[in-house]
mmCIF file as gemmi writes it, N, C-alpha and C atoms, coordinates in Angstrom:
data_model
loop_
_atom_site.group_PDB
_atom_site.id
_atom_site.type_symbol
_atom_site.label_atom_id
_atom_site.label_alt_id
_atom_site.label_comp_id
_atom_site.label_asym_id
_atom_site.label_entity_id
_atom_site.label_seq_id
_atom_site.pdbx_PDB_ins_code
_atom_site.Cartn_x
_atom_site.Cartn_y
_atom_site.Cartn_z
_atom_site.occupancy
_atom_site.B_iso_or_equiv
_atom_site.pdbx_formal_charge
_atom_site.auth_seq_id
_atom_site.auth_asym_id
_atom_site.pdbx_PDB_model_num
ATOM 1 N N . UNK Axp A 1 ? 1.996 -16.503 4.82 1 0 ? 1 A 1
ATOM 2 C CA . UNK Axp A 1 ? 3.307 -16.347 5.424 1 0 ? 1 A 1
ATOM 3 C C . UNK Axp A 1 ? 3.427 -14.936 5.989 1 0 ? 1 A 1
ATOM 4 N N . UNK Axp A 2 ? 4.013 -14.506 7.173 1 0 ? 2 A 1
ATOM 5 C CA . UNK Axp A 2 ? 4.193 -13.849 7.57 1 0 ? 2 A 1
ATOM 6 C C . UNK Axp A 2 ? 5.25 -12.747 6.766 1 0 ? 2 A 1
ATOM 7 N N . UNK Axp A 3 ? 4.854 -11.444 6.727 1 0 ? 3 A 1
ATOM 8 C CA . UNK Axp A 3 ? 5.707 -10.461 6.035 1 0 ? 3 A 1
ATOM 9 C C . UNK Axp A 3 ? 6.857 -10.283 6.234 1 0 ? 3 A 1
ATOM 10 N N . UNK Axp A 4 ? 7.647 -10.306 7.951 1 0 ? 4 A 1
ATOM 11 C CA . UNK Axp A 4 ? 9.041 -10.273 8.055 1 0 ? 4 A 1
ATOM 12 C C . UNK Axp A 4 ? 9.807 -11.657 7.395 1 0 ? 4 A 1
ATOM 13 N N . UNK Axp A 5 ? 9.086 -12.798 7.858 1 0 ? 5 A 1
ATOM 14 C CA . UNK Axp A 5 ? 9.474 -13.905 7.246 1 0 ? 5 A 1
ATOM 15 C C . UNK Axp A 5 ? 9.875 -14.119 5.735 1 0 ? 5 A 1
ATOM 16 N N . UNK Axp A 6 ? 8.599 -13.298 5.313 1 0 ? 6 A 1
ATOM 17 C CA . UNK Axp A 6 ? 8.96 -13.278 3.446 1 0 ? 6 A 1
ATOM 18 C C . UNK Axp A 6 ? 10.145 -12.764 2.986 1 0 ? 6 A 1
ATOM 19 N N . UNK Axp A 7 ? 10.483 -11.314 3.41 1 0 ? 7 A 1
ATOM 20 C CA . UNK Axp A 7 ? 11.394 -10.19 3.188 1 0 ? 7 A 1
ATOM 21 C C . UNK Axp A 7 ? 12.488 -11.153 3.465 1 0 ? 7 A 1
ATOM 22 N N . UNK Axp A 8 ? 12.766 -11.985 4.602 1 0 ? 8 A 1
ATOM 23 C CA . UNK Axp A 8 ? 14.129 -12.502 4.918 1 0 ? 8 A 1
ATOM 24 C C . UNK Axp A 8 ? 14.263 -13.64 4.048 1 0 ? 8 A 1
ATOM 25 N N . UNK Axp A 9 ? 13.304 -14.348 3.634 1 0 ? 9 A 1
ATOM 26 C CA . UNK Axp A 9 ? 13.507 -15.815 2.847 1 0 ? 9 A 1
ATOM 27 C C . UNK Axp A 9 ? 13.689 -15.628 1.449 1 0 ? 9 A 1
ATOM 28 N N . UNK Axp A 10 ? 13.326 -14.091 1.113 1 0 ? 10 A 1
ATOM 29 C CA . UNK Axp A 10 ? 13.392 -13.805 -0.53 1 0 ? 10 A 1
ATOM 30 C C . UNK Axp A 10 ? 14.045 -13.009 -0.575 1 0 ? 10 A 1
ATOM 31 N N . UNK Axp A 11 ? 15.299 -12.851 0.37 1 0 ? 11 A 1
ATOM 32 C CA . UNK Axp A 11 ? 16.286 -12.303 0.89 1 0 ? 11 A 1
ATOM 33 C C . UNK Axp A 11 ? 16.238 -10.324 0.223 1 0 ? 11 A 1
ATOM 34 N N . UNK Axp A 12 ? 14.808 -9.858 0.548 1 0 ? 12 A 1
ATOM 35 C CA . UNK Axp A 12 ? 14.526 -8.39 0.186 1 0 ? 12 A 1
ATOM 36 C C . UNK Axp A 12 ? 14.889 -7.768 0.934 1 0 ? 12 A 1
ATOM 37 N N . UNK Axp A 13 ? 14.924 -8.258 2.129 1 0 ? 13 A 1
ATOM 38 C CA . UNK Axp A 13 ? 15.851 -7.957 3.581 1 0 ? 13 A 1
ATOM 39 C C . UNK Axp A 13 ? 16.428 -8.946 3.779 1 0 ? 13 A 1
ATOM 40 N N . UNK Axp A 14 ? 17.739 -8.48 4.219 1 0 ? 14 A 1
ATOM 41 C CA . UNK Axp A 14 ? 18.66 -9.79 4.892 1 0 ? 14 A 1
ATOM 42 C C . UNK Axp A 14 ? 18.701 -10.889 6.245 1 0 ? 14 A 1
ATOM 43 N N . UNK Axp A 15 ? 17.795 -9.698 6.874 1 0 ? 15 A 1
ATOM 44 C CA . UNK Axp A 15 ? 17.257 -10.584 8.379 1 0 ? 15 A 1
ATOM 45 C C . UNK Axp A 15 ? 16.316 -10.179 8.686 1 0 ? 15 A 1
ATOM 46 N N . UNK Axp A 16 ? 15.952 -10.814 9.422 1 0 ? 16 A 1
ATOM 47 C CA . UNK Axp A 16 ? 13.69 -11.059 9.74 1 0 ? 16 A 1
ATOM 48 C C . UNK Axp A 16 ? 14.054 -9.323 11.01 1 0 ? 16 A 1
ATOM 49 N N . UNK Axp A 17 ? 14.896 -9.494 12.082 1 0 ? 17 A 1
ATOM 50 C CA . UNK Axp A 17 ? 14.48 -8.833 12.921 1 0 ? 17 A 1
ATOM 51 C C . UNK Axp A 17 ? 14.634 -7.234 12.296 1 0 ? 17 A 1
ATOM 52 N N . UNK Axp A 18 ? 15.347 -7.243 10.874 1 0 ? 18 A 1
ATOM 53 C CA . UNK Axp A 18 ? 15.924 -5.631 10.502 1 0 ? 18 A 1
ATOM 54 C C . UNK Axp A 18 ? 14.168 -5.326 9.451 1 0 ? 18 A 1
ATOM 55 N N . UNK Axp A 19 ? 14.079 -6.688 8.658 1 0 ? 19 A 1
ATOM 56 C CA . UNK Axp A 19 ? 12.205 -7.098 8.545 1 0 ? 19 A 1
ATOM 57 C C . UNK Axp A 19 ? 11.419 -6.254 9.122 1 0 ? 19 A 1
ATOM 58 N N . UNK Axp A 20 ? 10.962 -7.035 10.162 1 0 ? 20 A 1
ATOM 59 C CA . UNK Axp A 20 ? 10.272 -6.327 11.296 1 0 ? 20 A 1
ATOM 60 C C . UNK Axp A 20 ? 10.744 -4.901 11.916 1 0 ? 20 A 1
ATOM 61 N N . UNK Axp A 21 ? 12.156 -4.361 11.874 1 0 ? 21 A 1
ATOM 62 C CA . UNK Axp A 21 ? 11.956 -3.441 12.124 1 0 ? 21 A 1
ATOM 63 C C . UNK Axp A 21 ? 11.274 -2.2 11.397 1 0 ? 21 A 1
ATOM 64 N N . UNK Axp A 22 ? 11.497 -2.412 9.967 1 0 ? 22 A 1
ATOM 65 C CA . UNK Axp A 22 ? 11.145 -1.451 8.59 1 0 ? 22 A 1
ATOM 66 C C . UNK Axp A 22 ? 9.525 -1.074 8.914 1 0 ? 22 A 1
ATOM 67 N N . UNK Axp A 23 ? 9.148 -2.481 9.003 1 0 ? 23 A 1
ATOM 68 C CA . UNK Axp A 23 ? 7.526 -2.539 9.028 1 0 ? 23 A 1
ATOM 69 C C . UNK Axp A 23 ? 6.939 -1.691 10.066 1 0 ? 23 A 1
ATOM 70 N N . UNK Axp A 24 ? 7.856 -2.211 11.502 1 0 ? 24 A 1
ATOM 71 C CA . UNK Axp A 24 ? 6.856 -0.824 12.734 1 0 ? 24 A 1
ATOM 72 C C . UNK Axp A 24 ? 7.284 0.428 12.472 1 0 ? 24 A 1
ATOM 73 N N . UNK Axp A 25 ? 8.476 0.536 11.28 1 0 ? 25 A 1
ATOM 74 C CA . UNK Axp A 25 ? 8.65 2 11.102 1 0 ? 25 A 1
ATOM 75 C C . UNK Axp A 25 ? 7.644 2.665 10.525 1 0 ? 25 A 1
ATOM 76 N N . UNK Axp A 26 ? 6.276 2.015 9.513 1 0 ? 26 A 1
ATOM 77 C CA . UNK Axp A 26 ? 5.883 1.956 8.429 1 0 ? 26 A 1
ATOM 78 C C . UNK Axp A 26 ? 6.008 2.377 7.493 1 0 ? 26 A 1
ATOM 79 N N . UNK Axp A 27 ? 7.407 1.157 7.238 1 0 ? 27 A 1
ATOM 80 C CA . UNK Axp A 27 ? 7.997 1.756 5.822 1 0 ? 27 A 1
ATOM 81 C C . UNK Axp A 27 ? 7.581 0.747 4.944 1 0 ? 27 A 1
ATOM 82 N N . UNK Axp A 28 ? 6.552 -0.112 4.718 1 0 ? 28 A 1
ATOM 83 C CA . UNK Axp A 28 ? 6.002 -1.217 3.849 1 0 ? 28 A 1
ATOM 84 C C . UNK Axp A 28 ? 4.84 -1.366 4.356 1 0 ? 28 A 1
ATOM 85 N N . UNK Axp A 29 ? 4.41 -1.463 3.035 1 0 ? 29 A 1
ATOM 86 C CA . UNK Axp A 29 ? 2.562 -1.496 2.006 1 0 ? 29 A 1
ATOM 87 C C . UNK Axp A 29 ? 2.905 -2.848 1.697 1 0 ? 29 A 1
ATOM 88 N N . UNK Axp A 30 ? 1.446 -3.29 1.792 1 0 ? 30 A 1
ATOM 89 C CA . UNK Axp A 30 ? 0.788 -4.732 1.184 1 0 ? 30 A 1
ATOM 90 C C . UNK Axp A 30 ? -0.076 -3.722 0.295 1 0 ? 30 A 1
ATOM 91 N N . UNK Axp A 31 ? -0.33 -3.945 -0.884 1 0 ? 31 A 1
ATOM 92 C CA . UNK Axp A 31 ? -1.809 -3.548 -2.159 1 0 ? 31 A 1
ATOM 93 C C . UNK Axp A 31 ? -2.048 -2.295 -1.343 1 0 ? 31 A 1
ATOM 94 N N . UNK Axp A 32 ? -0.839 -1.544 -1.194 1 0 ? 32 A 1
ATOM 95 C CA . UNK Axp A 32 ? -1.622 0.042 -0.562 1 0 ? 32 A 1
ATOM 96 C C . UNK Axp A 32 ? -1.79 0.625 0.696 1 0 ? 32 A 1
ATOM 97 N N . UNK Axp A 33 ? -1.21 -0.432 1.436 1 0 ? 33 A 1
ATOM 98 C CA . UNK Axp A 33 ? -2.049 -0.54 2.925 1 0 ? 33 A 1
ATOM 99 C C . UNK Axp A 33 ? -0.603 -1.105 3.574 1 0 ? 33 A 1
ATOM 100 N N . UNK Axp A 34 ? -0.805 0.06 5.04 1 0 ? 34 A 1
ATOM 101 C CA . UNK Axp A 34 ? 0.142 0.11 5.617 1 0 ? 34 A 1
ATOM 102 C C . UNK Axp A 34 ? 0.486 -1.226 6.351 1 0 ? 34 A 1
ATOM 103 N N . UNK Axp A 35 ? 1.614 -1.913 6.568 1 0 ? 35 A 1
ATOM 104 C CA . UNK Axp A 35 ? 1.411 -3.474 7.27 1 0 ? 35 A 1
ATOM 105 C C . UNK Axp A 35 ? 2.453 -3.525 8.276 1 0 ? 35 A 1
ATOM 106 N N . UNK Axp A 36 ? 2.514 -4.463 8.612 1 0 ? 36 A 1
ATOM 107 C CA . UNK Axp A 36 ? 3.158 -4.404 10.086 1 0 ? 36 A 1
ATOM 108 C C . UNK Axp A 36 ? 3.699 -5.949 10.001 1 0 ? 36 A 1
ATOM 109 N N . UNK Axp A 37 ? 4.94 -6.475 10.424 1 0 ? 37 A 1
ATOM 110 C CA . UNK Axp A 37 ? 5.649 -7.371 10.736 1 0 ? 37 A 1
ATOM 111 C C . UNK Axp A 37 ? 4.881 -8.833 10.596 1 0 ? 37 A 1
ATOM 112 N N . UNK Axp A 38 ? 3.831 -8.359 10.822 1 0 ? 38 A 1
ATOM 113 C CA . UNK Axp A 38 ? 3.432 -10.139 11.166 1 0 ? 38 A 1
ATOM 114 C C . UNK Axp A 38 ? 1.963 -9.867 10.365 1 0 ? 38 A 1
ATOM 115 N N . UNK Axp A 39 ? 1.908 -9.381 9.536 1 0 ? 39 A 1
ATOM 116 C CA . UNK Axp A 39 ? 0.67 -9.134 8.135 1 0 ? 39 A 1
ATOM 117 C C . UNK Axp A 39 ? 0.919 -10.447 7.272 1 0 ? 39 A 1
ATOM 118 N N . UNK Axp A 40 ? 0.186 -10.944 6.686 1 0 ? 40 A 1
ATOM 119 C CA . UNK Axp A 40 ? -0.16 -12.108 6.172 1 0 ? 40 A 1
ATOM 120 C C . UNK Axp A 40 ? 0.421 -11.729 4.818 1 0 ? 40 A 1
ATOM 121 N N . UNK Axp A 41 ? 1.072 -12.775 4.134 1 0 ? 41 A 1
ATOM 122 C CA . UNK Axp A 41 ? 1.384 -11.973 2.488 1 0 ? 41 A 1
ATOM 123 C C . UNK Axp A 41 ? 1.19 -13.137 1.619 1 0 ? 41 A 1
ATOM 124 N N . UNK Axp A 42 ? 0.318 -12.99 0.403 1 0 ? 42 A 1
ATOM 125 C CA . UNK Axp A 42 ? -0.27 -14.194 -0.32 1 0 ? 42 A 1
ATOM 126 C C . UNK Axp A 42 ? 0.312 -13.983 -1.607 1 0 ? 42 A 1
ATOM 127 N N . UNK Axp A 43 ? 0.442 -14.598 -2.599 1 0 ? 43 A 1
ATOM 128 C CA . UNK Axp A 43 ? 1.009 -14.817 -4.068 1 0 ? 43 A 1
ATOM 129 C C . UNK Axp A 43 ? -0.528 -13.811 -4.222 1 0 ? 43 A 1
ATOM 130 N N . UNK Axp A 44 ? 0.612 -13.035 -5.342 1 0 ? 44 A 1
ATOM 131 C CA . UNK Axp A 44 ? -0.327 -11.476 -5.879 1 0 ? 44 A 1
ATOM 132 C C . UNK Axp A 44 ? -0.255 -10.411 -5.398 1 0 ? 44 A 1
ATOM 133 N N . UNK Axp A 45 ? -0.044 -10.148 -4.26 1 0 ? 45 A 1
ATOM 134 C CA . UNK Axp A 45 ? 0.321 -9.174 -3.477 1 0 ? 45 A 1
ATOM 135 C C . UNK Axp A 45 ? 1.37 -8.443 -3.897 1 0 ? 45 A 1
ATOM 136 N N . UNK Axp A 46 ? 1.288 -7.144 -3.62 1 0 ? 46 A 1
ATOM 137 C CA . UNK Axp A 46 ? 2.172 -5.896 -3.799 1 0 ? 46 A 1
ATOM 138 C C . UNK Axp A 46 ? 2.727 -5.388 -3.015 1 0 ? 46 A 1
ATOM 139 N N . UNK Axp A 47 ? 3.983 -5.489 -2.794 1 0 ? 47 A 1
ATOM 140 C CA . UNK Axp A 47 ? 4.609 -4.67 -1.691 1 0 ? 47 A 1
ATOM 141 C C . UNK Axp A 47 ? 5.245 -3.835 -2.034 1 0 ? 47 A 1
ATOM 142 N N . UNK Axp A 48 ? 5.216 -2.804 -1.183 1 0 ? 48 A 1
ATOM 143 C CA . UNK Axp A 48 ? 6.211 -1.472 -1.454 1 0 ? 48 A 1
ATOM 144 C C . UNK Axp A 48 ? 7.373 -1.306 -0.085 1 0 ? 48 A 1
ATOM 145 N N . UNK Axp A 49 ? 8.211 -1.054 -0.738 1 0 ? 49 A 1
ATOM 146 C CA . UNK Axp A 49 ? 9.226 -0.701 0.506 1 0 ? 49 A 1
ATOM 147 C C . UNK Axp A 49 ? 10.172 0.189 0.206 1 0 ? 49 A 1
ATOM 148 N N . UNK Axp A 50 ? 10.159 1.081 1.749 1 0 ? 50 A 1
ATOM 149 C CA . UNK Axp A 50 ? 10.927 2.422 1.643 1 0 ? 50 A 1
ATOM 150 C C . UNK Axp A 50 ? 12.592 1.749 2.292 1 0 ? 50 A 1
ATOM 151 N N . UNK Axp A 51 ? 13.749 2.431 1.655 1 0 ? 51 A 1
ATOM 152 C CA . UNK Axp A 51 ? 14.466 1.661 2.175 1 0 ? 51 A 1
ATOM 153 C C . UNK Axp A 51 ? 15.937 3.087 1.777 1 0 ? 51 A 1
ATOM 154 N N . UNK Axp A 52 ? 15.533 4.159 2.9 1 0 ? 52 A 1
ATOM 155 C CA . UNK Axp A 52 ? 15.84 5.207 2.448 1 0 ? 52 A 1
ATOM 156 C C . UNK Axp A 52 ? 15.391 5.904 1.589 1 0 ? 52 A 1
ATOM 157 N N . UNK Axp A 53 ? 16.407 6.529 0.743 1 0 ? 53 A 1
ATOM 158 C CA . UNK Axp A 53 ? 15.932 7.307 -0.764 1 0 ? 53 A 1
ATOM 159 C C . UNK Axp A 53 ? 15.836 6.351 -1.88 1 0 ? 53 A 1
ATOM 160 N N . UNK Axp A 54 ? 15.227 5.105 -1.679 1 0 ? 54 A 1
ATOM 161 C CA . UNK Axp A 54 ? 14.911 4.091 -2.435 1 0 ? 54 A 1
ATOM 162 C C . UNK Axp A 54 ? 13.451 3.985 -2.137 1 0 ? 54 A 1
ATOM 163 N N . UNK Axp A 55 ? 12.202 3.47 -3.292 1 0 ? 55 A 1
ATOM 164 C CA . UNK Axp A 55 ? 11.196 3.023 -3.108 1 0 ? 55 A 1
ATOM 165 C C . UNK Axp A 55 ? 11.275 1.736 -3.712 1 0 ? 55 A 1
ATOM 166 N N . UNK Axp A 56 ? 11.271 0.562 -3.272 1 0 ? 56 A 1
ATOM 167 C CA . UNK Axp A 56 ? 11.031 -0.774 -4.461 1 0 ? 56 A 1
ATOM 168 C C . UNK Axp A 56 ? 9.843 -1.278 -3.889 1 0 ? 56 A 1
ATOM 169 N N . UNK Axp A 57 ? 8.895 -1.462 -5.363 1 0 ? 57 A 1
ATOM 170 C CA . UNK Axp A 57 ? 7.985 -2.224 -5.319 1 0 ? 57 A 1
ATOM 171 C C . UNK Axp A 57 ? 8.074 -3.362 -6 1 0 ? 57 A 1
ATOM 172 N N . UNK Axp A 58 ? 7.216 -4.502 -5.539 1 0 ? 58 A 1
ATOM 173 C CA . UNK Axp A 58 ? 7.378 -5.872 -5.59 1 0 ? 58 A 1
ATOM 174 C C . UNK Axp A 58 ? 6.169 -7.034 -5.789 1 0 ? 58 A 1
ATOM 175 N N . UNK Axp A 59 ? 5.932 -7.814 -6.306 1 0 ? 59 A 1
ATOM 176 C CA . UNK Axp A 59 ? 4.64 -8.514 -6.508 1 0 ? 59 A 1
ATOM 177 C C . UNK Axp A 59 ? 5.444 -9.798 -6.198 1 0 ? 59 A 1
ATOM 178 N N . UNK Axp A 60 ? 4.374 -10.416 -5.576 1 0 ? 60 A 1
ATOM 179 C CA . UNK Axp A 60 ? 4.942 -11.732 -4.885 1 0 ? 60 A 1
ATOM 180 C C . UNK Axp A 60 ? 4.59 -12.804 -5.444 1 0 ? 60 A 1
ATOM 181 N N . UNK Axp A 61 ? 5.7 -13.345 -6.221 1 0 ? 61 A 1
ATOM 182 C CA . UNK Axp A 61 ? 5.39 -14.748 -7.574 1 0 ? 61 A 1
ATOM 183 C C . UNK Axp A 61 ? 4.954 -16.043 -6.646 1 0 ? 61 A 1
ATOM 184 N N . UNK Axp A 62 ? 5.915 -16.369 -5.42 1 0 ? 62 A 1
ATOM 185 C CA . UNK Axp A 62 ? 6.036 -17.76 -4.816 1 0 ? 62 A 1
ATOM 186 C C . UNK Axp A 62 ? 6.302 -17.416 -2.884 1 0 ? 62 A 1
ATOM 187 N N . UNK Axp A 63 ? 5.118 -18.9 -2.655 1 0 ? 63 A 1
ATOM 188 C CA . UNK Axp A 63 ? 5.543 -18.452 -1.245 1 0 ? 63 A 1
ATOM 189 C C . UNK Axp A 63 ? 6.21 -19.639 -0.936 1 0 ? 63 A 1
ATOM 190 N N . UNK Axp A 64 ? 7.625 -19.662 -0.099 1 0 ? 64 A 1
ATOM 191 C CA . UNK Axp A 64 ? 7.949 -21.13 0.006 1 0 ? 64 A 1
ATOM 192 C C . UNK Axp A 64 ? 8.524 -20.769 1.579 1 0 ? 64 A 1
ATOM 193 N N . UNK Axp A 65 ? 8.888 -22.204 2.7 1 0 ? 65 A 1
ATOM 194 C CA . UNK Axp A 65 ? 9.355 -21.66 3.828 1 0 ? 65 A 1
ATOM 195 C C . UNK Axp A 65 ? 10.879 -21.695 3.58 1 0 ? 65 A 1
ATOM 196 N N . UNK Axp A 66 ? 11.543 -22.803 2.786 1 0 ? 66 A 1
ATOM 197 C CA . UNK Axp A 66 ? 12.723 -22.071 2.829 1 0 ? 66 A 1
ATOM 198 C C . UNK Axp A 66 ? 13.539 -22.277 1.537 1 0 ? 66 A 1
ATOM 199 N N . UNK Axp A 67 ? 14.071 -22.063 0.907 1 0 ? 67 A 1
ATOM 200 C CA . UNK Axp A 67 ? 14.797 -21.711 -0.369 1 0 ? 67 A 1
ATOM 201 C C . UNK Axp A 67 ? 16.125 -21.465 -0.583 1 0 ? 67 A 1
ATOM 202 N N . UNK Axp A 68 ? 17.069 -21.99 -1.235 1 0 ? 68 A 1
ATOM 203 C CA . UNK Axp A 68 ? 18.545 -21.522 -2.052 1 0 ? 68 A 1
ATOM 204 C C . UNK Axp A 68 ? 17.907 -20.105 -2.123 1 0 ? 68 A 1
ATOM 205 N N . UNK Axp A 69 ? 19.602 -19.667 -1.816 1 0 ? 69 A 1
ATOM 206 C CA . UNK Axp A 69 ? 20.133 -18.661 -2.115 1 0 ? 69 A 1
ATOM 207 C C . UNK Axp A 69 ? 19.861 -17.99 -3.766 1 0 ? 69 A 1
ATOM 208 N N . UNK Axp A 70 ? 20.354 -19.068 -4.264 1 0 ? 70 A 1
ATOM 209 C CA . UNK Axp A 70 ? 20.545 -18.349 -5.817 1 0 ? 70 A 1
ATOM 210 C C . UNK Axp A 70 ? 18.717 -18.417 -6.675 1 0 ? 70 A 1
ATOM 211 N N . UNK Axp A 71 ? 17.897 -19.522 -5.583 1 0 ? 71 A 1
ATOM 212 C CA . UNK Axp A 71 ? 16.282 -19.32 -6.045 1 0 ? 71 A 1
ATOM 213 C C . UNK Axp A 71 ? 15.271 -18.264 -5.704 1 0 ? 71 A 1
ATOM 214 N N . UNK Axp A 72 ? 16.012 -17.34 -4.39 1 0 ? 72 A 1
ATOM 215 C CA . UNK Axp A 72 ? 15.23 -16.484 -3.597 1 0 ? 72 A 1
ATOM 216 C C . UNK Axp A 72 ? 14.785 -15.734 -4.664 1 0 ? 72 A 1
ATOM 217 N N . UNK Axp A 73 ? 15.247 -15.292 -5.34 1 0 ? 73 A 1
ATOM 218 C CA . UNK Axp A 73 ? 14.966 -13.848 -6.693 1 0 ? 73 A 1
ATOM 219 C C . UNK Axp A 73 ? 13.555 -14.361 -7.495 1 0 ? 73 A 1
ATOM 220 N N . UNK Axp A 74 ? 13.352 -15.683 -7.31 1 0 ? 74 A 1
ATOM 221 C CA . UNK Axp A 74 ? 12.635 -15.936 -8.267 1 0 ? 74 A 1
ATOM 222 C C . UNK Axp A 74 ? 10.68 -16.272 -7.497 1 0 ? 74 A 1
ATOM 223 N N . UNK Axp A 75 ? 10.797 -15.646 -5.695 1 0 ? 75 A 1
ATOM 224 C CA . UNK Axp A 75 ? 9.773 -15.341 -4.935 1 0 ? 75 A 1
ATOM 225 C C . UNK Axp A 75 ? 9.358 -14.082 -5.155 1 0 ? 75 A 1
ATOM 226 N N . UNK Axp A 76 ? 9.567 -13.287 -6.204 1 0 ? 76 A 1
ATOM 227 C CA . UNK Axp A 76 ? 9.163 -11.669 -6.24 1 0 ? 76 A 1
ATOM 228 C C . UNK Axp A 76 ? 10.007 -11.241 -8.055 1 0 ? 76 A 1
ATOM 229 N N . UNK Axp A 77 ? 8.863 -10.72 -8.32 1 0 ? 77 A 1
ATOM 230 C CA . UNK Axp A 77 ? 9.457 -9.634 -9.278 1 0 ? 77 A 1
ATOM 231 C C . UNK Axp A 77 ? 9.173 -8.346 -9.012 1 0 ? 77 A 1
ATOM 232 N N . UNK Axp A 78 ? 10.432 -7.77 -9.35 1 0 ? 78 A 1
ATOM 233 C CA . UNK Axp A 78 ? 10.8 -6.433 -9.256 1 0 ? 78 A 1
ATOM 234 C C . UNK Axp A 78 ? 9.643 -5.269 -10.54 1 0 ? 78 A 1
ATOM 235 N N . UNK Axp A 79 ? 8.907 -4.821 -9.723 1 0 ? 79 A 1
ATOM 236 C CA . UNK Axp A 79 ? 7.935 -3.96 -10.84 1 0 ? 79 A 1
ATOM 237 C C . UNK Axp A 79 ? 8.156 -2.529 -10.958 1 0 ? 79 A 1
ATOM 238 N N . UNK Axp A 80 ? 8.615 -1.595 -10.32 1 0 ? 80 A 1
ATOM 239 C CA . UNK Axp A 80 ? 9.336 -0.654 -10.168 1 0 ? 80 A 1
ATOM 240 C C . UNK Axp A 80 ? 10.449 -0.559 -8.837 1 0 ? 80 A 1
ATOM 241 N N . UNK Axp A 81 ? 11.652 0.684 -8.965 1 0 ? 81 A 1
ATOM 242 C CA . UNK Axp A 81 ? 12.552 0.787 -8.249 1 0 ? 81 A 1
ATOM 243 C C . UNK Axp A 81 ? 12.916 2.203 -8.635 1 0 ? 81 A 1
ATOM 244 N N . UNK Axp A 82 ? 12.418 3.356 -7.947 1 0 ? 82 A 1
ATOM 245 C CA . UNK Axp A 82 ? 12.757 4.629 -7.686 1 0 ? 82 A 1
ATOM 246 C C . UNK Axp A 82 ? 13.519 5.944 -6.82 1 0 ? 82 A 1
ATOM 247 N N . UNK Axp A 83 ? 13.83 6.427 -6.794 1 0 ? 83 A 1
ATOM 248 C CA . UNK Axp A 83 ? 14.997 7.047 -6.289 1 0 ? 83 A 1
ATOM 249 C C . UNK Axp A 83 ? 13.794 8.307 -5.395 1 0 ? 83 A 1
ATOM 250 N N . UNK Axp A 84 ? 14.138 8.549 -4.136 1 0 ? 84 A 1
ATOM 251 C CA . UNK Axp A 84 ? 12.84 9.715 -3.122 1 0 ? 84 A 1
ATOM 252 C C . UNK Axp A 84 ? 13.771 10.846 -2.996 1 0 ? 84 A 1
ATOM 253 N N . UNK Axp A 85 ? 13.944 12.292 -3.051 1 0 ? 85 A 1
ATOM 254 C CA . UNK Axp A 85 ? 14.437 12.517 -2.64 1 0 ? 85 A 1
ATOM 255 C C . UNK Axp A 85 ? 13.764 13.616 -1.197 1 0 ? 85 A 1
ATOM 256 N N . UNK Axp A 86 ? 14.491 13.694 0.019 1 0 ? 86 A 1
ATOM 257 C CA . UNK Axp A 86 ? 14.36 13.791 1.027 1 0 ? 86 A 1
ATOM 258 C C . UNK Axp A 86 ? 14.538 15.269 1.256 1 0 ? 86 A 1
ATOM 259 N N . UNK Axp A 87 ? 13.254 16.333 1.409 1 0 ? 87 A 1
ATOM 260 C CA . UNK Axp A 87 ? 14.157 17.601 1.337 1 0 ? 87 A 1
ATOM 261 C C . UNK Axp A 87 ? 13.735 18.046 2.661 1 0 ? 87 A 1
């Protein structure tokens, strides 16, 4: 599945195109590695995302194309969530 796609369906982002924008910013890692909008993302995978003075990283439990609202949480667990600060 495509990475903007994931972020919006496991609602980590709220919409694919704000998705894709993060990614050409390169503000999101797959396992380390810088990725870009349309990067492939498989169950196991690690994502990191900058989202300001926020870092959340993420391991990807389930890939599905589309999902409830109240099931999205359960496509990713939350493995750390840290505070950057910007000087």
């Amino acid at each position: 599945m495509r990475l903007d796609k994931f972020l919006k369906v496991s609602r980590l982002i709220k919409r694919r195109t704000l998705a894709k924008e993060v990614a050409d910013q390169g503000r999101i890692q797959i396992n380390g590695i810088q990725a870009k909008a349309s990067s492939n993302v498989k169950v196991g995978d690690e994502l990191t995302i900058r989202f300001g003075q926020k870092v959340v990283t993420a391991k990807v439990v389930h890939l599905k194309e589309t999902i409830r609202k109240d099931e999205a949480a359960d496509m990713y667990t939350i493995i750390s969530e840290k505070r950057v600060n910007e000087d």
